[in-house]
KEDO-155406 format. One record per residue (C-alpha): residue number from 1; z, x, y. Coordinates in steps of 0.2 Angstrom, whole numbers. Layout:
<recs>
     i      up    east   north
   NUM       Z       X       Y
...
</recs>
This chain:
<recs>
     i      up    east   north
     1     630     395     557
     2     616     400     571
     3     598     403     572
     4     596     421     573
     5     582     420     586
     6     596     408     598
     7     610     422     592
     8     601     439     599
     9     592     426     613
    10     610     426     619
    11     614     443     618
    12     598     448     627
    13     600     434     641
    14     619     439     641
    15     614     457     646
    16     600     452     658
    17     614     440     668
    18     624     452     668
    19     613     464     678
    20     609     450     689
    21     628     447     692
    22     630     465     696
    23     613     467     708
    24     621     451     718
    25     637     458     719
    26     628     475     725
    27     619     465     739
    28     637     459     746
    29     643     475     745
    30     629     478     757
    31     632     467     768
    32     651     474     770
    33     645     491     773
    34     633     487     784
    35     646     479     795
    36     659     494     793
    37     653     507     806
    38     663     520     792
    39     652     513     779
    40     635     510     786
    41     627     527     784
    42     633     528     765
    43     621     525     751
    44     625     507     743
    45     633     509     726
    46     622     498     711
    47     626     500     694
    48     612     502     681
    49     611     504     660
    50     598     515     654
    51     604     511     638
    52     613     499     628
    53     618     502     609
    54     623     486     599
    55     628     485     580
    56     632     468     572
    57     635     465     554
    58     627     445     550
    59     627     433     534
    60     609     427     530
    61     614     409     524
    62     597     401     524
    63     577     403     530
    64     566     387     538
    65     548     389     540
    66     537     386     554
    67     530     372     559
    68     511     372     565
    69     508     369     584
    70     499     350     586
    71     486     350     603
    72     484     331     608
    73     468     325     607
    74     456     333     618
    75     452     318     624
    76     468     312     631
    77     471     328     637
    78     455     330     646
    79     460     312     653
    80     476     317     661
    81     467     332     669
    82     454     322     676
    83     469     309     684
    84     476     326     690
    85     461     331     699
    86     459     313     707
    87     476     313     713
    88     471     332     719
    89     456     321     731
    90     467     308     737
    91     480     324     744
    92     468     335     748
    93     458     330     762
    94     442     345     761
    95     444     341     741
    96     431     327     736
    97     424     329     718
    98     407     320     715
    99     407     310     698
   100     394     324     692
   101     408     336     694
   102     421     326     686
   103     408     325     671
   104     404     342     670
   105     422     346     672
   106     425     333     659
   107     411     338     646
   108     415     359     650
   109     436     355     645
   110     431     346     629
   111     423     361     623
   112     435     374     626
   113     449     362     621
   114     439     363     604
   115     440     381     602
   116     457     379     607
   117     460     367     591
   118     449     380     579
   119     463     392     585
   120     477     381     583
   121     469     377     564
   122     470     396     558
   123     485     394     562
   124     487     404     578
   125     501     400     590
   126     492     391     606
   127     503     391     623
   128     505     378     637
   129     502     392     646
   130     483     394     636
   131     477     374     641
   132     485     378     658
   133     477     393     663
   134     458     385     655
   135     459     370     667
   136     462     381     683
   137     447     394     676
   138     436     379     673
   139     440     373     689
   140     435     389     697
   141     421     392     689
   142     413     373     693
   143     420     376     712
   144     410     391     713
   145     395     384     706
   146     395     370     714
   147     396     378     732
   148     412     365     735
   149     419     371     754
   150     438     370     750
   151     450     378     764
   152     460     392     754
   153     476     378     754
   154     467     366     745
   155     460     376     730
   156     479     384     727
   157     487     366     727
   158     471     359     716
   159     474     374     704
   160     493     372     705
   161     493     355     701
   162     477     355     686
   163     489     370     679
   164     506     360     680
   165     497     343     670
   166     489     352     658
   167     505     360     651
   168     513     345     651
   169     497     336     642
   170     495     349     630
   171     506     347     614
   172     512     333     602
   173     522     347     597
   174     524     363     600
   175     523     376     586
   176     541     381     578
   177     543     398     570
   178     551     405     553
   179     568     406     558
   180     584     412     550
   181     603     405     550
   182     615     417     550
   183     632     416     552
   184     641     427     565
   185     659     424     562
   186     670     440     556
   187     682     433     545
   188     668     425     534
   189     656     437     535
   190     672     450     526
   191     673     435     512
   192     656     429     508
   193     647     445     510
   194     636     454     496
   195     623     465     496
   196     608     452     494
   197     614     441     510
   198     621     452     521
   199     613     464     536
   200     618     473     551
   201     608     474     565
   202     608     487     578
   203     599     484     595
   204     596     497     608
   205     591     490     624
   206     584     501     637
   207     583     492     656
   208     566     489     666
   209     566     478     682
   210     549     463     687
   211     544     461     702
   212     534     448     709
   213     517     450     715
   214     504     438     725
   215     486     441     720
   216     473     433     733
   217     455     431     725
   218     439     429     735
   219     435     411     735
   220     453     409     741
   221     464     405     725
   222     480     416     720
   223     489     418     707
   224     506     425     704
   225     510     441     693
   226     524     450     686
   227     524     466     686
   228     535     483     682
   229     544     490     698
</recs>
């Protein structure tokens, strides 16, 4: 028995391995022709799938429900941030936070992680990525308005550093979702099999490629973004 989310999760990372397999095998195949004076002025060959087609009969066994995400505390999250950003001024040599700073980062973070909760309460799903990516705008936002002079350096390894803590403050425990076991196995899917716990599923996948992208801001930050080639 297998979750169904793990179950096509390992389909669909199956596939996107593979095309990684094949695109590093297509770049030694460059590098051979690149070294073959017969080869050197043909095109490199690389092998693509516009489309893939996949039909596979399951048994349903049984459903779980989700579980609700739990934020820490605010207030223990906002104390590991503030640790974060003192560990930042000890490394950072341009990088030194007044305690009205601290403060006003301290008393701004309680906020937001508040609204964060209210969210968390309605049952929406709240991210690492979410508490992560309010510490570095808080973070920005007080820099800015606080005139602080940080080389370009320092506020990138600040925000990198703010980002990386607060995902790992964040949760007691991370939200689960509804999830159905299925079983996968041929033989008793043919004997156990009826018409109120069985299913077919049929994916069609169709290939895009990411590319990394660097974005530089005014005041010097960057942040990193993935984007369709």
């Amino acid at each position: 028995m297998a979750d169904l989310d793990d179950f096509l999760g390992m389909i669909l990372s199956g596939v996107s391995h593979a095309r990684r397999i094949s695109d590093e095998e297509s770049a030694n195949i460059a590098e051979h022709y690149k070294e073959n004076p017969l080869l050197a002025g043909m095109s490199v060959p690389r092998l693509r799938i516009p489309e893939l087609i996949i039909d596979i009969p399951v048994l349903i066994e049984s459903h779980q429900e989700k579980q609700a995400n739990e934020l820490r505390p605010k207030e223990l999250i906002v104390k590991d941030l503030l640790t974060s950003l003192n560990e930042s001024a000890k490394q950072e040599k341009d990088f030194n936070p007044s305690k009205a700073f601290l403060n006003e980062y301290q008393k701004t973070m309680l906020v937001e992680l508040e609204k964060l909760n209210k969210f968390s309460r309605a049952g929406k799903l709240i991210s690492k990525e979410t508490v992560g990516r309010v510490s570095e705008r808080i973070f920005i936002q007080l820099v800015r308005k606080n005139k602080l002079k940080l080389s370009v350096e320092s506020t990138r390894d600040v925000q990198r550093n703010l980002r990386h803590d607060a995902r790992d403050a964040a949760f007691e425990r991370q939200a689960g979702i509804s999830k159905l076991n299925v079983n996968v196995i041929t033989s008793e899917i043919k004997d156990k099999s009826t018409p109120a716990n069985s299913a077919r599923i049929k994916l069609t996948l169709r290939e895009e490629g990411l590319e990394w992208g660097v974005i530089e801001h005014d005041d010097g930050s960057t942040s990193n973004l993935l984007s369709p080639e």
